[in-house]
GULUMKOL-573159 format. One record per residue (C-alpha): x, y, z; chain. Coordinates in Angstrom, 2 decimals, decimal comma, always signed. Each point is the difference from the previous one (the first is absolute). Last residue first. Example, Ala and Ser with C-alpha at 12.3 -4.5 7.8 and 13.67 -1.06 7.14 Angstrom:
BEGIN
<rec <+13,67 -1,06 +7,14> "A">,
<rec <-1,37 -3,44 +0,66> "A">,
This chain:
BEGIN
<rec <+82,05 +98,19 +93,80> "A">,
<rec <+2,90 -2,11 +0,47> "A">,
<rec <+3,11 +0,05 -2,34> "A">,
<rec <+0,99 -2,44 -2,68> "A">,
<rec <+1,60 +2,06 -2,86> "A">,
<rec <-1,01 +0,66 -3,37> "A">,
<rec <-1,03 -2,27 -2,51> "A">,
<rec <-3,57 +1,58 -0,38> "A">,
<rec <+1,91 +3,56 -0,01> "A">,
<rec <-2,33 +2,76 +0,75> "A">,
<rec <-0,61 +3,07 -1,91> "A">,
<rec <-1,86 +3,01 +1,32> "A">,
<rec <-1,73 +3,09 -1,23> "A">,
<rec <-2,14 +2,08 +1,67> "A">,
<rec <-1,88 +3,13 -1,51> "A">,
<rec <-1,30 +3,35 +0,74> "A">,
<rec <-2,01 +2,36 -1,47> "A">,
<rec <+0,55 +2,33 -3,29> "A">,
<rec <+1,04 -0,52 -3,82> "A">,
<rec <+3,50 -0,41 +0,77> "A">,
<rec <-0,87 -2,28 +3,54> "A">,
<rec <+1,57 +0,76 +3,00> "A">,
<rec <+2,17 -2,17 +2,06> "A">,
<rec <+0,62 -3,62 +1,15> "A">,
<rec <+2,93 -2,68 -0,43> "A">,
<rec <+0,21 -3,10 +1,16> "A">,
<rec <+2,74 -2,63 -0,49> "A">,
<rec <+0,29 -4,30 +0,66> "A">,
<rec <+1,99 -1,85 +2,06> "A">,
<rec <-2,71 -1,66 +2,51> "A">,
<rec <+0,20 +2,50 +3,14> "A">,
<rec <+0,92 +2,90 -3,10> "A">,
<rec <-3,28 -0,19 -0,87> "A">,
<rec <-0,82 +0,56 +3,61> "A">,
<rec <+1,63 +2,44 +1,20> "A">,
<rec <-0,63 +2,39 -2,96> "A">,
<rec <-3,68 -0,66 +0,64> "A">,
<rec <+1,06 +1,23 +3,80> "A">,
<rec <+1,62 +2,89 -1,54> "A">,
<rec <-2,99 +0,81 -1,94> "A">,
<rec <-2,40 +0,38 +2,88> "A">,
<rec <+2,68 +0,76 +2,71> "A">,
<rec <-0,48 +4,60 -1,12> "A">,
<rec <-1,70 +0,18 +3,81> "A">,
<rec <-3,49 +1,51 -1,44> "A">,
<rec <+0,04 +1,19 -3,53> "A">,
<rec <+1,65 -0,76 -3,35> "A">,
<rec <-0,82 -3,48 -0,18> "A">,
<rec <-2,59 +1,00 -3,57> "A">,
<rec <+1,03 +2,68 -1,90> "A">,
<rec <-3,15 +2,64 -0,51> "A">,
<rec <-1,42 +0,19 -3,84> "A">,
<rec <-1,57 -3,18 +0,14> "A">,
<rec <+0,52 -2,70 -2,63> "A">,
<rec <+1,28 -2,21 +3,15> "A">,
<rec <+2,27 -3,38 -1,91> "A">,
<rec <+0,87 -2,69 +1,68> "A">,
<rec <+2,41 -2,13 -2,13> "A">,
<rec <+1,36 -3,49 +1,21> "A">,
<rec <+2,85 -2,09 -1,85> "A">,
<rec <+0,85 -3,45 +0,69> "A">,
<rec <+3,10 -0,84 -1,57> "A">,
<rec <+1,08 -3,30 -1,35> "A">,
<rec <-1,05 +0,60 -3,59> "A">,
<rec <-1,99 +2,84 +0,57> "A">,
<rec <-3,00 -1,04 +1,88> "A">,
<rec <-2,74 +2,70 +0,57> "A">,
<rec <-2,19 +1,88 +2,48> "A">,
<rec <-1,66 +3,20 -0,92> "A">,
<rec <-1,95 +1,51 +2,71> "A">,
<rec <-2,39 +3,57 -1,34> "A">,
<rec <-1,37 +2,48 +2,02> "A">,
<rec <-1,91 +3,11 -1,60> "A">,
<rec <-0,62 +3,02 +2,26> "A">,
<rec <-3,32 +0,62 +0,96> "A">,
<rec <+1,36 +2,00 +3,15> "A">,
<rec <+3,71 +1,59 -0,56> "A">,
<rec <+2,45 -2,83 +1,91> "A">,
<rec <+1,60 +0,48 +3,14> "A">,
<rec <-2,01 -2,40 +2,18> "A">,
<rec <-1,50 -2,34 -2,79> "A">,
<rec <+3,29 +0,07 -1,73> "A">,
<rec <+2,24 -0,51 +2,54> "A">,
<rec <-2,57 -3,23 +1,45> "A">,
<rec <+0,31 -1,04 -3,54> "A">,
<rec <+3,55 -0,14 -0,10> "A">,
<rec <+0,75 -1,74 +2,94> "A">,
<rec <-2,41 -2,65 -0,78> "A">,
<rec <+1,81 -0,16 -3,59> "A">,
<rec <+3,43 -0,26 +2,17> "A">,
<rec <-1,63 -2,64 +2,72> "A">,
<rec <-1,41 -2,32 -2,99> "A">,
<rec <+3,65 +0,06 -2,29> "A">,
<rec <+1,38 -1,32 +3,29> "A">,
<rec <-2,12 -2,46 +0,69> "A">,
<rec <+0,49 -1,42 -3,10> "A">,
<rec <+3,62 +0,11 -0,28> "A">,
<rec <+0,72 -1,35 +3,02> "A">,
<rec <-2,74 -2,93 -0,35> "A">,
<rec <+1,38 -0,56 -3,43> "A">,
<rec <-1,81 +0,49 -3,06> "A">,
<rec <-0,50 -3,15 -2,17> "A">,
<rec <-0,72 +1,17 -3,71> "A">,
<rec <-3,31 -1,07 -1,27> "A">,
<rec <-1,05 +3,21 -1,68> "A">,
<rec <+1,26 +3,02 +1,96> "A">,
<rec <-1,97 +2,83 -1,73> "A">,
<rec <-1,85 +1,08 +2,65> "A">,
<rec <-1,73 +3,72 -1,20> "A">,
<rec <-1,93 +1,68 +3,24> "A">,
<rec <-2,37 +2,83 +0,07> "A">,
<rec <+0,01 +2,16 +2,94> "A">,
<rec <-3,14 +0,76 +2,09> "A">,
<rec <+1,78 -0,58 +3,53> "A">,
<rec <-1,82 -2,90 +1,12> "A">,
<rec <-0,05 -1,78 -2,60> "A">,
<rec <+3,95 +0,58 -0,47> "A">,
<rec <+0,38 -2,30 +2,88> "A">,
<rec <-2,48 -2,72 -0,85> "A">,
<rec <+1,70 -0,55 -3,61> "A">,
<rec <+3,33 -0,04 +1,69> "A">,
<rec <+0,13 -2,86 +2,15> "A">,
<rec <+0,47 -2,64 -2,60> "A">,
<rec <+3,82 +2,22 -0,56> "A">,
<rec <+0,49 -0,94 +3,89> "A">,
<rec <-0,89 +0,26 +3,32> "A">,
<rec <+1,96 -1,96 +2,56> "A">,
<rec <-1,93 -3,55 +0,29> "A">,
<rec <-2,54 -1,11 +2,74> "A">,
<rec <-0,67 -1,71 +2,86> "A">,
<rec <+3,97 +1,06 +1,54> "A">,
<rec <+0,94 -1,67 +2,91> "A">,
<rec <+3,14 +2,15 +0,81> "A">,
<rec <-1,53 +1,78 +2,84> "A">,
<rec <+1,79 +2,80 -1,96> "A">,
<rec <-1,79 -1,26 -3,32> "A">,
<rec <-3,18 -0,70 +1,28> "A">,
<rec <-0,04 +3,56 +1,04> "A">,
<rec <+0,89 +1,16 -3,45> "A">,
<rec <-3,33 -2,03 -0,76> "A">,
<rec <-1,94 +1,23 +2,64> "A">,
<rec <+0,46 +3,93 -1,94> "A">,
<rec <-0,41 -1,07 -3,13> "A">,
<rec <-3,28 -1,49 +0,95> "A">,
<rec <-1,30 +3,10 +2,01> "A">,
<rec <+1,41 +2,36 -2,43> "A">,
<rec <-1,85 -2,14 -3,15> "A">,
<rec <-3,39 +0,37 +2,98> "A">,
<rec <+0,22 +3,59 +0,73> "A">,
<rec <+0,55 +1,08 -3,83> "A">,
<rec <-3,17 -2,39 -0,92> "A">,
<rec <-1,58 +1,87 +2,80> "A">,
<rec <+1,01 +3,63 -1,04> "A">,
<rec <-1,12 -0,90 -4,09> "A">,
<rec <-3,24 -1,45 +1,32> "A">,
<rec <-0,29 +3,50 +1,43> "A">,
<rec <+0,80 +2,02 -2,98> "A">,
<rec <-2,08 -2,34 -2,34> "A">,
<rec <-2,85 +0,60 +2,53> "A">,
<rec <+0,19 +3,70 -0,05> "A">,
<rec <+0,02 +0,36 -3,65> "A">,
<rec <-2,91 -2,17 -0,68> "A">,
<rec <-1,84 +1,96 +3,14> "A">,
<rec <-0,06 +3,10 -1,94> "A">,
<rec <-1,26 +2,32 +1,92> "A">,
<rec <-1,97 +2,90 -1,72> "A">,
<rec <-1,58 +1,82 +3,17> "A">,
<rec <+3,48 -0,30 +1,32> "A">,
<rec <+1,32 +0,97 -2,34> "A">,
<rec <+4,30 +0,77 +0,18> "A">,
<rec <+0,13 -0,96 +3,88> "A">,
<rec <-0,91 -3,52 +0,11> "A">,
<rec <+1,85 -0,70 -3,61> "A">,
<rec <+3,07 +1,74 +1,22> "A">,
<rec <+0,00 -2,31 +3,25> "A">,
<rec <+0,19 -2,96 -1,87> "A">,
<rec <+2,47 +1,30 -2,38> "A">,
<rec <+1,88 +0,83 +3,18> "A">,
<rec <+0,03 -3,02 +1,30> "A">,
<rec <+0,80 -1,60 -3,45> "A">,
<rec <+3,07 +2,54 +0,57> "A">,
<rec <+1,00 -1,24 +2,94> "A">,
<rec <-0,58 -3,47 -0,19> "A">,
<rec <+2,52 -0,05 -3,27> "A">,
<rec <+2,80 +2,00 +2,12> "A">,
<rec <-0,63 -2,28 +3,39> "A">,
<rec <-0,01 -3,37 -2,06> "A">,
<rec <+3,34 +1,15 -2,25> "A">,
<rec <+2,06 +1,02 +3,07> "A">,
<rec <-0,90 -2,82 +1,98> "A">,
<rec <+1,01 -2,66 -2,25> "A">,
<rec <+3,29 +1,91 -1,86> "A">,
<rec <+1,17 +0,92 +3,76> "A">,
<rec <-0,53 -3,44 +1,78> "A">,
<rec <+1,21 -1,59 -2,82> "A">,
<rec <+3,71 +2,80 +0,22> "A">,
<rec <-0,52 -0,77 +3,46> "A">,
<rec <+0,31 -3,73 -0,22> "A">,
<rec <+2,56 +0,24 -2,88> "A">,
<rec <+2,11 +2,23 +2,83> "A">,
<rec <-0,71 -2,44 +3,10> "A">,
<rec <+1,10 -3,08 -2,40> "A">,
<rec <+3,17 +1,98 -0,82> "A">,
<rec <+0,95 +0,34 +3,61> "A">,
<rec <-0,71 -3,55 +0,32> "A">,
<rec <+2,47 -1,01 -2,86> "A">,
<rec <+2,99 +2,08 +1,68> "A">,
<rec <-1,06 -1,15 +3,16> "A">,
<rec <+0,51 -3,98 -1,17> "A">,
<rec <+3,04 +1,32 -1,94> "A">,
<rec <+1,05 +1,29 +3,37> "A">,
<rec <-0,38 -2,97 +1,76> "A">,
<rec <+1,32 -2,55 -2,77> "A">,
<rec <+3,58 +1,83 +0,16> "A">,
<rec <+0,03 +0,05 +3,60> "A">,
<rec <-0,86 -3,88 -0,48> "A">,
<rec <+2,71 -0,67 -2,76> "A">,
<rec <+2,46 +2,01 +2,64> "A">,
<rec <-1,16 -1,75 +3,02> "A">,
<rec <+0,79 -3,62 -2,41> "A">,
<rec <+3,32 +1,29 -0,72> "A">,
<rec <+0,77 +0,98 +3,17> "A">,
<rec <-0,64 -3,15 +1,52> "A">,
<rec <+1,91 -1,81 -2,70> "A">,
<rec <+2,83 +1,97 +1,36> "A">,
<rec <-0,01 -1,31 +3,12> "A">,
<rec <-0,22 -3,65 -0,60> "A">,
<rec <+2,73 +0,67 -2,31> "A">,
<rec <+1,96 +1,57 +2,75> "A">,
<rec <-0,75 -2,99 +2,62> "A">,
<rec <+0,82 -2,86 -2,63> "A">,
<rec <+3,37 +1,85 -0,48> "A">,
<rec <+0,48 +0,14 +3,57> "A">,
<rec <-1,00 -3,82 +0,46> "A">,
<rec <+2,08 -0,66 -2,54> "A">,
<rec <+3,29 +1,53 +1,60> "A">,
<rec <-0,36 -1,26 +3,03> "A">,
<rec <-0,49 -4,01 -1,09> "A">,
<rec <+2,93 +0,69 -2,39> "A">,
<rec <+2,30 +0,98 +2,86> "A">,
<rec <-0,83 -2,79 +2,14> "A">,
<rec <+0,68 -2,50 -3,22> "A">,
<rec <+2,79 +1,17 -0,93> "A">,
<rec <+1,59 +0,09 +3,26> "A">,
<rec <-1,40 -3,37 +0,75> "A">,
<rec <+1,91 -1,27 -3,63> "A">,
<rec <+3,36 +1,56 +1,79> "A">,
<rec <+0,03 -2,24 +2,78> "A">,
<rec <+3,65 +0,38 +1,17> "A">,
<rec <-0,77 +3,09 +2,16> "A">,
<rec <-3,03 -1,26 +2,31> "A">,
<rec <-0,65 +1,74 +3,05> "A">,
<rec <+2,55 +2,83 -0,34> "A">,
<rec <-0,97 +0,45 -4,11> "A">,
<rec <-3,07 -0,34 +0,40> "A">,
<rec <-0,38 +2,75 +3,33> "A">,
<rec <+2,03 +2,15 -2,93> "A">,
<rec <-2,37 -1,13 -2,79> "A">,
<rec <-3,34 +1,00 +1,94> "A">,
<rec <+1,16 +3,61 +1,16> "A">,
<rec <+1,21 +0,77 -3,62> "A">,
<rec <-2,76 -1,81 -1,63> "A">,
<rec <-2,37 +2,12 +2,56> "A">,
<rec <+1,79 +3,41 -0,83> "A">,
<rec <-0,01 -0,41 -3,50> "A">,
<rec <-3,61 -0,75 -0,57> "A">,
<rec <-0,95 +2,27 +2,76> "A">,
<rec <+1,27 +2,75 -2,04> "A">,
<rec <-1,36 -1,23 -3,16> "A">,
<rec <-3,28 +0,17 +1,22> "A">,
<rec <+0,54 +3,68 +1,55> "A">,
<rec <+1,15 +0,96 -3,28> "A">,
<rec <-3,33 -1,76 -1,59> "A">,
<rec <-2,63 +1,71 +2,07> "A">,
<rec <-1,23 -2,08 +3,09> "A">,
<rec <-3,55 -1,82 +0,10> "A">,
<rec <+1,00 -3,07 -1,97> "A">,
<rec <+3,69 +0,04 +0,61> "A">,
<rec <-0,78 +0,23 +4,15> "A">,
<rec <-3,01 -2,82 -0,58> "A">,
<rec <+1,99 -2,43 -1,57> "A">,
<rec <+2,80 +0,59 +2,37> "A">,
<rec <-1,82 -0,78 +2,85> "A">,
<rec <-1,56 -3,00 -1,61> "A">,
<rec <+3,19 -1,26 -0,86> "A">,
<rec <+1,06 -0,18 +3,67> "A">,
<rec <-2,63 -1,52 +1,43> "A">,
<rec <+0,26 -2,60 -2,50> "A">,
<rec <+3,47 -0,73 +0,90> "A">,
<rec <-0,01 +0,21 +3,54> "A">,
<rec <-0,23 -4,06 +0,17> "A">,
<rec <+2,70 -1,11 -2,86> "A">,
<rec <+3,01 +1,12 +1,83> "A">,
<rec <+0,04 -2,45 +3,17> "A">,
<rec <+2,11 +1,91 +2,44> "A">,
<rec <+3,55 +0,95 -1,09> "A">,
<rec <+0,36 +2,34 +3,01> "A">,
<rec <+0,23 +2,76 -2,98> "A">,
<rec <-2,78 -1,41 -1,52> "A">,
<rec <-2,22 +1,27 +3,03> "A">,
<rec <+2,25 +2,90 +1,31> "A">,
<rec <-0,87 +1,51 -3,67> "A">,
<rec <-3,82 -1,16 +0,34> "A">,
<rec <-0,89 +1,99 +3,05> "A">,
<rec <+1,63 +3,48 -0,97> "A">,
<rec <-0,99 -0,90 -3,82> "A">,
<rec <-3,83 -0,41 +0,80> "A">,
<rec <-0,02 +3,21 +2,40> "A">,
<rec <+1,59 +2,02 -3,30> "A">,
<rec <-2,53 -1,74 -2,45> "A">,
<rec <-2,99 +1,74 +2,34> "A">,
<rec <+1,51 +3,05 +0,24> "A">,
<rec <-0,01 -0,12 -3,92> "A">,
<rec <-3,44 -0,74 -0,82> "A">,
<rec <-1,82 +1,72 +2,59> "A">,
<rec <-3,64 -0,30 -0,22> "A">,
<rec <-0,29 -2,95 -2,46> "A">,
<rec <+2,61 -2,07 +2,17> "A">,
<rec <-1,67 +0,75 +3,30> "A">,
<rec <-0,62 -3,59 +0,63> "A">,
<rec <+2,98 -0,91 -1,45> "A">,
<rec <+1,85 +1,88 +3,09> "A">,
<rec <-0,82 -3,18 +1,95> "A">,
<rec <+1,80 -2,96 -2,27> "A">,
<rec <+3,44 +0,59 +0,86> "A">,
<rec <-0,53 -0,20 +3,82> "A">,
<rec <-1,24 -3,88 -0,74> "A">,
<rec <+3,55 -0,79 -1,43> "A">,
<rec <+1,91 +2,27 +2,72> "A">,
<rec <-1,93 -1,67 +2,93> "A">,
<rec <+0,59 -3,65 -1,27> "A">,
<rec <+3,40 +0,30 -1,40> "A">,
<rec <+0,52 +1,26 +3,56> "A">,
<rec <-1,53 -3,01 +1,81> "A">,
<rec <+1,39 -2,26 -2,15> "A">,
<rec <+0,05 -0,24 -3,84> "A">,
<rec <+1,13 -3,12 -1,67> "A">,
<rec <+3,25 +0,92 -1,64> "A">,
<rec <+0,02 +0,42 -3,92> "A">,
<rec <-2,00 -1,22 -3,06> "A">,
<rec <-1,44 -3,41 +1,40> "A">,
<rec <-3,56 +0,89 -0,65> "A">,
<rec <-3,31 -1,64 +2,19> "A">,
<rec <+0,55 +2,14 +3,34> "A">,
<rec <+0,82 +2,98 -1,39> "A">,
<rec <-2,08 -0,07 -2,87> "A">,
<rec <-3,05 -0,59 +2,01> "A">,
<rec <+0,74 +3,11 +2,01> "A">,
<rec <+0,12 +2,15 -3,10> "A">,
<rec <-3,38 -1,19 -0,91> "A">,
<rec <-1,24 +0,89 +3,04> "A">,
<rec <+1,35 +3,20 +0,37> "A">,
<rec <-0,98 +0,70 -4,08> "A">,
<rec <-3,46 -0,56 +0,86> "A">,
<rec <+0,05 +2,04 +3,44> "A">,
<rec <+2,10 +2,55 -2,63> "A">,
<rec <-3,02 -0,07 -2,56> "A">,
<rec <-3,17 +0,69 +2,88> "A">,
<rec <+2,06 +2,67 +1,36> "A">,
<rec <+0,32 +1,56 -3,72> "A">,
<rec <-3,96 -0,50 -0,40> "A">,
<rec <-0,70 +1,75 +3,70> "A">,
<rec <+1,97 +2,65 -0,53> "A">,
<rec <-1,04 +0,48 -3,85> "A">,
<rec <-3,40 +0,33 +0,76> "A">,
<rec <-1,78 +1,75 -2,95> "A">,
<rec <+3,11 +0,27 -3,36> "A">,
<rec <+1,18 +3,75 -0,34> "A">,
<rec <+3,55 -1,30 +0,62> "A">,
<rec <+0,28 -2,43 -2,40> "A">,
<rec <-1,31 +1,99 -2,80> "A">,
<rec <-2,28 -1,87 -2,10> "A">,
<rec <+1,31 -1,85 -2,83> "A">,
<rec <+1,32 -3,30 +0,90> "A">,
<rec <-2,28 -0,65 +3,02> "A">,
<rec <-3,08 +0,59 -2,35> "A">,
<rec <+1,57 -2,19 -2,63> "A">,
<rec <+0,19 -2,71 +2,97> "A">,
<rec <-3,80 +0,52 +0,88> "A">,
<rec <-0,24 -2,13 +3,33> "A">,
């Protein structure tokens, strides 16, 4: 049996508590029979003793179910008990089990209300049985007044440990309602950038059909359709691998800052890395890749045609910076649902760092963000 378990789950919620409280008060019968015949603390019972001793231990059965009617049937059969100064000792165990489990179930005034009303019964049938033995009084009363106490703390340790679990439950929510947001914010970036890239090397592809067809040029064609597979297959891979990641047996790492080179390939930007040695965090990294993905699937979409694209990563002391700059003359994230930016906004701020993104003085569109190498832990 799991003692911590019995501790700190609710006693009432526990499977089979008939049958397990039955089980306890044949125990405690028997046991309370050997007492009775083996310890010389009061009057042999006879037939009587016998009935009223055994009678004591039925309602335990039920203990769990109904605390307190059970402890009232114990008292109306062990009162007349001691009070016919039968042998003390044997209903004793019964006894402290139904008040253990009345103080540990019960609210506290209703524990001190038994408290006061069983000392009060049990030190006036005392005090008739046995009034010159002051140290049994003592003793009696002590006996009912730590079992209560044990009974409360019992009980309050049980709400402690619900309210730690309660409290690990909805930080356990709290953390997989974030997971489901980074995972569409991935799913978003990933999908968003394949579709707008194969869309226009489609229709490059489709241009070059329809332009000449007498004069086809098959050089063009072919780069536009190697550029759709290659699209297909990075999509394909990114794709499994945030799949790994929710089966959580990931083959692969989040994208990072080595991830760029093939990213911007795709998109006809030139990229500057100018991180040197410096250790990038996971965080960081991955979340300087999804903003300049981001950005490049804004500027492909919204941006003028032929415009010049240009990703500048750097380390600023402990700040990783990322510049994506759109020399056309239309702003890039303008369009669609407007959740382009705000999701880069997102997630900068997901690792402590700030993005910014507007119109250029000299025309286009850029994205600026700075992110904090030392800032805090969080998923991404």
């Amino acid at each position: 049996m799991d003692f911590a378990a019995a501790f700190t789950r609710d006693p009432q919620a526990a499977p089979y508590p008939v049958r397990c409280d039955a089980s306890a008060a044949a125990v405690f019968a028997v046991l309370a029979a050997v007492l009775a015949l083996t310890v010389d603390d009061g009057r042999a019972p006879d037939a009587l003793g016998w009935a009223l001793l055994l009678a004591a231990h039925v309602p335990l059965a039920w203990r769990r179910r109904a605390p307190m009617p059970v402890l009232l049937a114990m008292v109306a059969c062990v009162v007349p008990y001691h009070a016919l100064d039968y042998m003390h000792l044997a209903p004793i165990p019964a006894s402290m089990t139904a008040l253990y489990t009345v103080a540990s179930t019960g609210r506290p005034r209703r524990t001190l209300f038994v408290g006061l009303s069983v000392t009060s019964v049990t030190l006036t049938i005392q005090v008739f049985v046995n009034p010159h033995e002051m140290v049994e009084l003592l003793r009696v009363s002590g006996w009912v007044i730590a079992m209560l106490v044990f009974g409360a703390s019992i009980r309050l340790y049980r709400q402690l440990v619900a309210g730690v679990m309660e409290r690990a439950e909805r930080e356990a929510e709290r953390k997989v309602a974030e997971e489901r947001l980074r995972i569409a914010r991935d799913l978003h970036d990933l999908l968003a950038h394949s579709i707008t890239l194969i869309g226009v090397q489609t229709s490059v592809a489709a241009h070059v059909l329809v332009a000449d067809p007498d004069r086809l040029d098959r050089e063009a064609l072919v780069k536009a359709l190697d550029g759709i597979t290659e699209t297909c297959r990075d999509a394909r891979s990114e794709v499994r691998t945030t799949l790994d990641v929710l089966r959580a047996t990931p083959e692969g790492p989040l994208p990072d800052l080595a991830s760029l080179p093939d990213l911007v390939r795709t998109s006809g930007a030139d990229l500057t890395v100018r991180t040197g040695a410096a250790k990038v965090p996971a965080a960081v990294g991955a979340a300087a890749y999804r903003i300049v993905q981001e950005s490049l699937t804004n500027a492909v979409r919204h941006g003028a045609p032929g415009a010049d694209l240009s990703v500048d990563v750097g380390l600023e002391k402990d700040v990783l910076t990322v510049r994506v700059t759109n020399g056309g003359s239309a702003p890039g994230g303008t369009g669609g649902s407007g959740y382009g930016i705000l999701g880069m906004r997102e997630r900068a701020r997901s690792v402590g760092g700030t993005l910014s993104a507007g119109p250029r003085d000299g025309g286009g569109f850029e994205v600026a963000a700075e992110l904090p190498l030392l800032g805090r832990e969080v998923t991404v």
